[in-house]
C-alpha positions as CSV (number, residue, x, y, z in Angstrom):
1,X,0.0,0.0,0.0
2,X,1.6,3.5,-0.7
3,X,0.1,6.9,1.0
4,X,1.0,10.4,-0.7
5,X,0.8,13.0,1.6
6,X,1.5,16.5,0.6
7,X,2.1,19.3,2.7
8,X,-1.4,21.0,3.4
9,X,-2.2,17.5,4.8
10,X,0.9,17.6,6.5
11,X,-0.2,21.0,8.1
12,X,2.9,22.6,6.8
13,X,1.5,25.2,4.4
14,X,-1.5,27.5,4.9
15,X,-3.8,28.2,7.6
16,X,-4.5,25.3,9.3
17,X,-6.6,24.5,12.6
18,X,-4.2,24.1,15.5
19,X,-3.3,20.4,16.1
20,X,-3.1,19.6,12.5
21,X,0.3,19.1,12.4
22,X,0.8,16.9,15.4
23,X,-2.4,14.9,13.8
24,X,-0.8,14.8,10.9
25,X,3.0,13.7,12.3
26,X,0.8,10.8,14.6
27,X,-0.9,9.3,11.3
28,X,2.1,9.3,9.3
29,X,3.9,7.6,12.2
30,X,0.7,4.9,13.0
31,X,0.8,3.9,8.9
32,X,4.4,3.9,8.7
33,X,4.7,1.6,11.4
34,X,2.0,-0.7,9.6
35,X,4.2,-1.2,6.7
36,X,2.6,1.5,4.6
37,X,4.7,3.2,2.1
38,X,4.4,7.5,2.0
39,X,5.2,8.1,-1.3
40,X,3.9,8.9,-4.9
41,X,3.0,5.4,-6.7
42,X,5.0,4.5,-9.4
43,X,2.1,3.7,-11.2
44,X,-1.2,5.8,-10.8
45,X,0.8,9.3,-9.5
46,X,0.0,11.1,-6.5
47,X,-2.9,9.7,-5.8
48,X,-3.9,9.4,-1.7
49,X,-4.3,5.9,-1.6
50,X,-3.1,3.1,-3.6
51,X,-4.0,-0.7,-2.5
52,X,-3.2,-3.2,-4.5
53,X,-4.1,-7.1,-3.6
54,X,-3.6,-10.3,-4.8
55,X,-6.7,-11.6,-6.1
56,X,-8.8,-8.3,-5.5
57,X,-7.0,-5.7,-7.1
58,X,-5.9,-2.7,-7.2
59,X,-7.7,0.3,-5.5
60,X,-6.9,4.2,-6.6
61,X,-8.4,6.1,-3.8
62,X,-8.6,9.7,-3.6
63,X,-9.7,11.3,-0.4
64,X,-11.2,14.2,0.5
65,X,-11.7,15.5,3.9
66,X,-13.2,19.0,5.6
67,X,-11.3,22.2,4.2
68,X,-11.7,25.7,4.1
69,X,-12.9,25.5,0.4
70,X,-16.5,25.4,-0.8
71,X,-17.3,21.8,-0.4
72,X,-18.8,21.5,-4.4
73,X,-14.8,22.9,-5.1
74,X,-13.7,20.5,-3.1
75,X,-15.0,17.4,-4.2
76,X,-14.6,18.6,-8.3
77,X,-11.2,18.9,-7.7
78,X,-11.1,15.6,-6.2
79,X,-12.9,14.1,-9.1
80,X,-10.6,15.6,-11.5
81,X,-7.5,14.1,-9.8
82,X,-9.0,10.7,-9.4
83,X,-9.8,11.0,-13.3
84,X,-6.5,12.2,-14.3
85,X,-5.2,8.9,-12.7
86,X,-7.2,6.5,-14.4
87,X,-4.5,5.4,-17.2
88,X,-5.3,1.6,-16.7
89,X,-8.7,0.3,-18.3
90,X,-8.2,-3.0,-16.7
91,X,-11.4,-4.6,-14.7
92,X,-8.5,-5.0,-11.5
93,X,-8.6,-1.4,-11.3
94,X,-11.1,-0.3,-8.9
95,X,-11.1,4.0,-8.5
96,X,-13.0,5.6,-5.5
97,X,-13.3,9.1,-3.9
98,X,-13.6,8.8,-0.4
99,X,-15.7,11.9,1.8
100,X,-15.9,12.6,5.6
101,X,-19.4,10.7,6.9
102,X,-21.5,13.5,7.9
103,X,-24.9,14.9,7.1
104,X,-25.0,18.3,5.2
């Protein structure tokens, strides 16, 4: 599994909400200790998530969580980089956009 996480997720650039960072430093640590590669896939780019599976697959997820921006911004511009990604037409590929669980 590789992880790409850039610096806004990172809390490093911008305004962020205090305790970003340390969230941010405490994730990284957690998936790096689970064997979880941070870094762009050779593959499908920068995209957030990439799992890929014996048997199942490969999964090109990009994700999407609460910002500052317009949430309709947001989630087009999430779209687009999950579209710019899909270079493989093969039926392993599975492509998903992953949103925070909450109710408008």
């Amino acid at each position: 599994m590789t992880v790409d996480i850039d610096s806004m997720e990172r809390g490093n650039k911008g305004q962020q909400p205090i305790g970003k960072l340390d969230i941010a430093s405490s994730c990284e640590s957690w998936l790096r200790s689970h064997g979880v590669k941070i870094v762009a896939h050779p593959v499908y780019g920068r995209a957030d998530l990439v799992a890929c599976k014996k048997g199942l697959g490969t999964f090109v997820i990009e994700v999407e969580g609460d910002s500052s921006r317009q949430k309709e911004q947001a989630m087009y511009s999430a779209l687009g980089q999950i579209v710019l990604s899909m270079g493989d037409s093969s039926s392993e590929v599975a492509y998903a956009l992953a949103v925070p669980d909450e109710e408008k």
